[in-house]
N, C-alpha and C positions, 0 to 999 in steps of 0.2 A: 566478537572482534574487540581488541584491549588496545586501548592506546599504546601500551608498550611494544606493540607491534608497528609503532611508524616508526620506530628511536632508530632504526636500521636505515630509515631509505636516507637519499638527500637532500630532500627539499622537504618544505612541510605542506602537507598536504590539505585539500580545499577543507576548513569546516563548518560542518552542520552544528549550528547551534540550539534547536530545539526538535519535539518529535510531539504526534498528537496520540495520547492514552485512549483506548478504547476499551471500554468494559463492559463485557458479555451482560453483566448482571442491569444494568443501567439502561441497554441497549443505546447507546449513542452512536449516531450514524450519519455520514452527510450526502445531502443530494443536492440536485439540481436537471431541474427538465431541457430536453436536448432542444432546440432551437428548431421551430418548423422549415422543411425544406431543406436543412443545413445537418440531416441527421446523420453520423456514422452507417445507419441503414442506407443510405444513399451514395456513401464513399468509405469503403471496407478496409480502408487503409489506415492504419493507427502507431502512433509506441507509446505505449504505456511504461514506463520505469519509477520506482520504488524503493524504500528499503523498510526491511520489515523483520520485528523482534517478537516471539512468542510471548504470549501470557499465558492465561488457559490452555490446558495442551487437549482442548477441543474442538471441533469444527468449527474453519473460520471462515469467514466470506470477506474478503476482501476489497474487491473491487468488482461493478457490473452493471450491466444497464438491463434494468431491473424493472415490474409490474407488480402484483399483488405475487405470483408465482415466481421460479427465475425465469429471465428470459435469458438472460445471460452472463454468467463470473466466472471470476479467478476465487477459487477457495483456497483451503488448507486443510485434510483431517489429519490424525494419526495413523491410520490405516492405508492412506495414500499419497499424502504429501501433498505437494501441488496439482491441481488440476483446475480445467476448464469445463464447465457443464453448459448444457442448453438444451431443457427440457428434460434433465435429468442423463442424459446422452453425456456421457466420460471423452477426453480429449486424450487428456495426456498420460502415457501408460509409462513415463520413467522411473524408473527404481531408485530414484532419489526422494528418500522420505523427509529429509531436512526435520529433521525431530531436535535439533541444537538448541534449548532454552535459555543460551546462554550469551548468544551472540546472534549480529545482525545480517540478516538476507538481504541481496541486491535484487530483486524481482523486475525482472526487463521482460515485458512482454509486447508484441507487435503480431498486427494481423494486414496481410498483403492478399488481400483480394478474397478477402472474407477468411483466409486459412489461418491460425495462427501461430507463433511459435514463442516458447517461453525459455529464456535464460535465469537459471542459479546460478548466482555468481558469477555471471559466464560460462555456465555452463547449459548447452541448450539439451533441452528433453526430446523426447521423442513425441511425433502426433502426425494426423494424419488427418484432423477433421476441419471441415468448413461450417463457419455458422454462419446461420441465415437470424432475418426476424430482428434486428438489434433496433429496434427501438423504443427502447425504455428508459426512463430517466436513469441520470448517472446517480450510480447508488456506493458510497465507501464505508465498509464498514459492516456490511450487513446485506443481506439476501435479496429483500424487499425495500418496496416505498415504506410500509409502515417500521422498519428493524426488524424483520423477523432474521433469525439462526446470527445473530449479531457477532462481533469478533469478539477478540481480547487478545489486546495486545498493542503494539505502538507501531506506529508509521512516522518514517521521515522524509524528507525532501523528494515529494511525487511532482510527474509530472505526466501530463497527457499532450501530444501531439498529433492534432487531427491533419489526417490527407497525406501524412507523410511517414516512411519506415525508416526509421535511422537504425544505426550502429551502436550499441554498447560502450565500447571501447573507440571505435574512430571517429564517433562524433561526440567523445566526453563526459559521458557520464560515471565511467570509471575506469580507472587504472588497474590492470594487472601486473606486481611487482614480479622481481624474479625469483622471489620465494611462493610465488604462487597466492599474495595475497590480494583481496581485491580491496582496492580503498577510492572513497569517492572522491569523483570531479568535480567542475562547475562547466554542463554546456554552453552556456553564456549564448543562452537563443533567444532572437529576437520574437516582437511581439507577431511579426510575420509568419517567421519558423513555426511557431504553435497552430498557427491554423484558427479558423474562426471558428471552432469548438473547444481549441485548445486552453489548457489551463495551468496553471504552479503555487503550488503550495509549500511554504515553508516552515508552517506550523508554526509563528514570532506570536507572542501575546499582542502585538498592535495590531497584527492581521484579523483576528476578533471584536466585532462590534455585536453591543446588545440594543435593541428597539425595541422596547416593549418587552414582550414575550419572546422577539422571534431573536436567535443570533447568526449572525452572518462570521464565514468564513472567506474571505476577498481573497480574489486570483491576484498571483504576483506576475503573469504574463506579458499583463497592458491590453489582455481580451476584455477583462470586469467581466467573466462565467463566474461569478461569483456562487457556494454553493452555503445552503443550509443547514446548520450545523444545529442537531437533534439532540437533543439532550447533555451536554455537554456544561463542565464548571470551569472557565477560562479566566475565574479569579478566585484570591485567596490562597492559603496555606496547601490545599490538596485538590489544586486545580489540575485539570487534565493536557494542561501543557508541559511538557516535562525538557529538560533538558539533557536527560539521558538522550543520546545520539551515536550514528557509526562511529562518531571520531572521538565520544567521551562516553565509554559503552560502562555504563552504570551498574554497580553487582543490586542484584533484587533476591528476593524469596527463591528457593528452588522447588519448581513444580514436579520432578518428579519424587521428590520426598514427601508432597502431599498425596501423590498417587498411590505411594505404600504401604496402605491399610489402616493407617493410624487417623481416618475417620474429619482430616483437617478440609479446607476448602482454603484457595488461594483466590482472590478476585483484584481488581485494580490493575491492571498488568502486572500482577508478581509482589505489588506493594502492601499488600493487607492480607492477613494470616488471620481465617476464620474458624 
């Protein structure tokens, strides 16, 4: 997505000002343990929405509530695009591989009574599966509590809404133009609307706090789910907050020209040529 795709509409559209870099090689990953009694295991009703830019054109885990194994995610391979596992158990069988390096995914996913269903760009896939078992800490980024199968690549403006299913488009989170393109909104949801597991991220550098050793990623909700952000550099010159975004979609390295025999390796989300 390029900015010079808003010069057409008429009005200017909501923007995202930053996005969080994830690096396969580094494993960085953020979590947060679900709330006893208050688990998504207990009310199967979710929307999860996203937006999300290839790094490494490898197997990504994106989002999931997660154990030492999976208990439950949203990935990404080459070989199949998006899907939903649980317990190694495949969800979504759509022939949309979104393999695009080059531009950013709108990932809206929502589960209504343990089923789920996931939209690209508004566009929903096909599935047919119920999970069970979801209670494992919230894991972004990676498969496991510890990072294992870690991402690469960037995220921007998530958010999770426990208890409740919303709409893509009629509750805000993004605009379908009449050239068919998708550009983002702002749902403008209360702290209520989120739910008491509920959370939002907008990846700003002052949403990061360091203590010691540990650093904290703060929900913008008004829940405070605040989660732990794993390995992660949120200062300095080649810190992992980046301001590439849907609305200021950044040109980076091209990973499929490192795929083409010539022995390179791409890591960073796209930013470093090894």
């Amino acid at each position: 997505m390029n900015t010079s795709q808003y010069w057409f509409g008429t009005s200017k559209p909501y923007q995202i000002e930053n996005s969080l870099r994830f690096n396969g090689d580094t494993a960085n990953f953020l979590s947060r343990a679900q709330t006893s009694g208050s688990t998504v295991n207990d009310d199967k009703n979710f929307t999860f929405s996203t937006w999300y830019k290839h790094g490494d054109l490898q197997e990504n885990c994106i989002f999931g509530l997660h154990t030492s194994p999976e208990n439950w995610l949203l990935r990404w391979s080459i070989s199949n695009g998006f899907d939903t596992r649980q317990s190694s158990v495949q969800a979504f069988t759509g022939s949309h591989k979104a393999r695009d390096p080059y531009g950013w995914y709108h990932l809206f996913l929502t589960m209504t009574n343990g089923t789920v269903k996931l939209f690209i760009n508004n566009v929903e896939q096909p599935t047919s599966f119920s999970h069970t078992g979801l209670t494992g800490n919230f894991v972004i980024g990676a498969e496991t509590n510890a990072g294992g199968t870690p991402m690469d690549g960037l995220l921007a403006e998530t958010h999770f809404v426990y208890g409740t299913v919303l709409n893509a488009v009629n509750d805000n989170f993004i605009e379908v133009t009449d050239e068919n393109i998708v550009i983002p909104k702002d749902p403008k949801l209360s702290t209520a609307d989120y739910g008491s597991e509920g959370w939002y991220f907008q990846y700003k550098p002052a949403h990061f706090t360091t203590s010691g050793s540990t650093t904290t990623l703060h929900d913008q909700s008004g829940n405070d789910n605040d989660f732990t952000a794993h390995n992660f550099t949120t200062t300095g010159a080649n810190n992992d907050v980046k301001q590439d975004s849907p609305t200021v979609n950044y040109a980076l390295l091209d990973p499929l020209w490192s795929q083409a025999g010539y022995g390179s390796t791409l890591r960073d989300g796209n930013q470093q040529l090894v």
